[in-house]
C-alpha positions in Angstrom: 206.9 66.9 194.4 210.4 68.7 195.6 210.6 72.3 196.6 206.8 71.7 197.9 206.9 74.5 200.4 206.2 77.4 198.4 205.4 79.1 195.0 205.5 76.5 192.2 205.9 73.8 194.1 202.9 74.5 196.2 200.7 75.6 193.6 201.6 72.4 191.8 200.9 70.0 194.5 197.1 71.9 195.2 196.7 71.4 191.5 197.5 67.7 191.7 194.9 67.2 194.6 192.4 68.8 192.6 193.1 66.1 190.4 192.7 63.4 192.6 196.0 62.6 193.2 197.8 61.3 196.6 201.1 64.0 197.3 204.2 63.5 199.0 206.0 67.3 199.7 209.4 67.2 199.8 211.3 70.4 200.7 214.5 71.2 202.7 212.5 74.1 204.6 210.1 72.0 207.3 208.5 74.5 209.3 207.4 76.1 205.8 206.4 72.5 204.1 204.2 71.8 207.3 202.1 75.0 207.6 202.0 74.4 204.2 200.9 70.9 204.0 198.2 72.3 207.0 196.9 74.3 204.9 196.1 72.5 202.1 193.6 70.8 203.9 194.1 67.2 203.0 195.8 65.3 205.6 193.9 62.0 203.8 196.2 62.6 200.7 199.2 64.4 202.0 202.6 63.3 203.3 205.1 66.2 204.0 208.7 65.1 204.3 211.5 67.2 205.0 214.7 66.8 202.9 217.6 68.4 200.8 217.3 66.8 197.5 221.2 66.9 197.1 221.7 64.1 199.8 221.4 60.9 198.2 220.6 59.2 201.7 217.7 61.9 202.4 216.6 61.4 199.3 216.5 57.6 199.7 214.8 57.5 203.0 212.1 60.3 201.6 211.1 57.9 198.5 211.0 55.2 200.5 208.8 56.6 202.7 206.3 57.9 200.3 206.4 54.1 198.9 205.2 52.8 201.9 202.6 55.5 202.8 200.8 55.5 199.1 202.1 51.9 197.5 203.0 53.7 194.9 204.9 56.6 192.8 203.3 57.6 189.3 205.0 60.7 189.0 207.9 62.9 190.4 208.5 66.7 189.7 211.8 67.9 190.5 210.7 71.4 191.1 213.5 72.4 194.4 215.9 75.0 193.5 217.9 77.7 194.2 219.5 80.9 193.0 222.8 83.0 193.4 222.6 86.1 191.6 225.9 87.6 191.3 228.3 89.1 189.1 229.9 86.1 187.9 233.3 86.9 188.9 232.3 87.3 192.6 230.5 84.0 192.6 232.5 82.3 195.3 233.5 78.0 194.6 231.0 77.3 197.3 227.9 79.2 196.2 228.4 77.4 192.1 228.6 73.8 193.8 225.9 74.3 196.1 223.3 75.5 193.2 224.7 72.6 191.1 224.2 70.2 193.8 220.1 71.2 194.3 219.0 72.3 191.2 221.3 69.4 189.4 222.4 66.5 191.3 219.1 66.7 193.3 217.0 66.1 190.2 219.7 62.8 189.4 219.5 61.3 192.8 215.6 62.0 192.4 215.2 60.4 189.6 217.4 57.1 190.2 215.5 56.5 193.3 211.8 57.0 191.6 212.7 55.5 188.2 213.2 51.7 189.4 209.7 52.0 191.3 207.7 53.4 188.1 210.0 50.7 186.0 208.5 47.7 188.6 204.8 49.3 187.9 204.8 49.4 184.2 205.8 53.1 184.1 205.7 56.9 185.0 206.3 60.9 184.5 208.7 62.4 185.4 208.8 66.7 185.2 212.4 68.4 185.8 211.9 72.0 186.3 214.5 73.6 184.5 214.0 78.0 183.7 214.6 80.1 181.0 218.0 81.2 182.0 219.0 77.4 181.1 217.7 78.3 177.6 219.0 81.9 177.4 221.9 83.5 178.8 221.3 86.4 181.0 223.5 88.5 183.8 224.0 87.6 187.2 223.2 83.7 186.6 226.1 82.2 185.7 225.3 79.0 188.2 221.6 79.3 188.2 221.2 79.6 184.1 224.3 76.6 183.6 222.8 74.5 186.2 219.0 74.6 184.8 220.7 74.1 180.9 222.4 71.1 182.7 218.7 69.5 184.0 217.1 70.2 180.1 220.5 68.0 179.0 220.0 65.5 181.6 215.9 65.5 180.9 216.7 64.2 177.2 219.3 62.0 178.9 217.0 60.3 181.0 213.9 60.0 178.8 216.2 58.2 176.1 217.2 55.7 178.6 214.4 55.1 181.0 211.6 54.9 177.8 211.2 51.4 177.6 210.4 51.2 180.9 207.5 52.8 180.1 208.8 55.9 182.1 208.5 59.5 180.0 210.6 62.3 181.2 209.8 66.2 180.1 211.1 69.7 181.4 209.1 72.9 182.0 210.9 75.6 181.8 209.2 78.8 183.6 210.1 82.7 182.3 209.3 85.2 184.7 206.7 84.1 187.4 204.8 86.3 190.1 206.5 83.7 192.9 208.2 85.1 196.3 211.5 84.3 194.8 210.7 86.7 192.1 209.2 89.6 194.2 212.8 89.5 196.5 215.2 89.8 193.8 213.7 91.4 190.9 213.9 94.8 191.2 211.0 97.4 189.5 214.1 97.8 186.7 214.1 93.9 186.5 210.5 93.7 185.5 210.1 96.4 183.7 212.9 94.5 181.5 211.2 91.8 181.4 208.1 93.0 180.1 209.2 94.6 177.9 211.0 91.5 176.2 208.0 89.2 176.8 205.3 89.0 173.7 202.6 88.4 176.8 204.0 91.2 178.6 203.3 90.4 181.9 204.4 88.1 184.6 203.5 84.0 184.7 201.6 83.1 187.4 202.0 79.9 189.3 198.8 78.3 188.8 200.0 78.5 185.1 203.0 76.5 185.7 200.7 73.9 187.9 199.1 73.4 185.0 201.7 72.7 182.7 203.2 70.4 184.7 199.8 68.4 185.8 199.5 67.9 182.5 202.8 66.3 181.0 202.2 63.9 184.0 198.4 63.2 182.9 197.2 60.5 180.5 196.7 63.7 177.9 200.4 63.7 177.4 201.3 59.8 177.1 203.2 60.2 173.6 205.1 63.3 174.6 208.3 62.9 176.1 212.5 64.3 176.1 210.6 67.9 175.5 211.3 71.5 177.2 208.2 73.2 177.4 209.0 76.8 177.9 205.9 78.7 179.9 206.7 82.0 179.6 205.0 84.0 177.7 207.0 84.2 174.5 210.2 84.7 176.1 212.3 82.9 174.5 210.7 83.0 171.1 211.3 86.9 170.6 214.6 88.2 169.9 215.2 91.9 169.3 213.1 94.6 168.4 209.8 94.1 170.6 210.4 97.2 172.8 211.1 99.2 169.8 208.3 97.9 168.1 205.7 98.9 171.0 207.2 102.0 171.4 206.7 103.0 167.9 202.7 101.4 167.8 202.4 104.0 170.8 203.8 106.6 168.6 201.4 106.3 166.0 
């Protein structure tokens, strides 16, 4: 699990010990993944690692690693990411390559490191996180939404090619969730859009996208793969009109 530290990520890996599952945390914050890894409560079935998943020899070192603690890797989520929200004319060269690098390459170099392990074992899940804004275009995302449409891509990419191997690859892709990442750049105006564009109205919550995700990597979800599965509410099912539409029921 990448981006372990916090938020998804975290929630995620709690969900996959209440599953019974053995978790290696990767994320490039340390001090964060530890205290978080602490807290959890599971030293028994924990392994926190600290590494940026755009650096192919981190990465190596971090899957081999989790090899040799567990014997084993049954599933990967490639939950690390980051954002840049700007106008997309002031988005400086070196802000678009870093977001591609994380929340792009990092899922690759990921993946080509887990995939020949699962291939040796008989198989896998993998579970790219990609977002809404890679399904939708929105303002102020112009690396963020273009990366996370890159992963979905490279998610049907890599479950055509890595199937036989008994390996099934999958994307979730959150709306609007109640994570710190959220709370910091979404202003009152932000949500207030959002809900009013969301059939659910309200917010995701992380322990729904734990969910999810646990479950495109369980045995419940062997014949299901090279899918986006968006969690969010109806977001990206609605188009115009909700907002009208409530304000007019309130009308009545």
């Amino acid at each position: 699990m990448t981006g372990a530290a916090r938020g998804i990520g975290l929630a995620t890996a709690a969900r996959f010990l209440d599953d019974g599952w053995h978790v290696a945390m990767l994320d490039v914050l340390g001090d964060t993944l530890r205290s978080a890894a602490n807290a959890l409560n599971r030293a028994d079935a924990t392994l926190a690692l600290q590494a940026d998943v755009s650096d192919a020899s981190a990465v190596q070192a971090a899957v081999e690693h989790t090899q040799r603690q567990f014997g084993r890797i049954d599933a990967l989520v490639n939950n690390a990411g980051i954002a840049v929200f700007k106008p997309m004319l002031d988005v400086t060269l070196e802000e678009w390559q870093r977001v591609l690098a994380v929340n792009l390459t990092g899922p690759f170099l990921m993946t080509q490191a887990v995939a020949p392990i699962m291939r040796d074992r008989g198989g896998g899940a993998i579970v790219n996180i990609t977002s809404i804004s890679g399904l939708r275009a929105s303002t102020l995302r112009v690396a963020y939404g273009t990366s996370k449409a890159g992963l979905a891509h490279l998610t049907k990419q890599q479950a055509a090619e890595l199937g036989e191997y008994g390996i099934r690859v999958n994307a979730v892709a959150p709306g609007p969730v109640d994570t710190a990442m959220a709370k910091a750049v979404h202003t009152p105006a932000i949500r207030a859009d959002y809900h009013d564009h969301i059939p659910l109205n309200r917010y995701g919550l992380e322990q729904e996208l734990a969910n999810a995700i646990c479950f495109l990597c369980s045995e419940q979800a062997t014949y299901i793969t090279g899918q986006v599965l968006a969690v969010d509410g109806g977001f990206d099912a609605a188009g115009v009109g909700l907002p009208t539409l409530r304000s007019e029921r309130r009308n009545q």
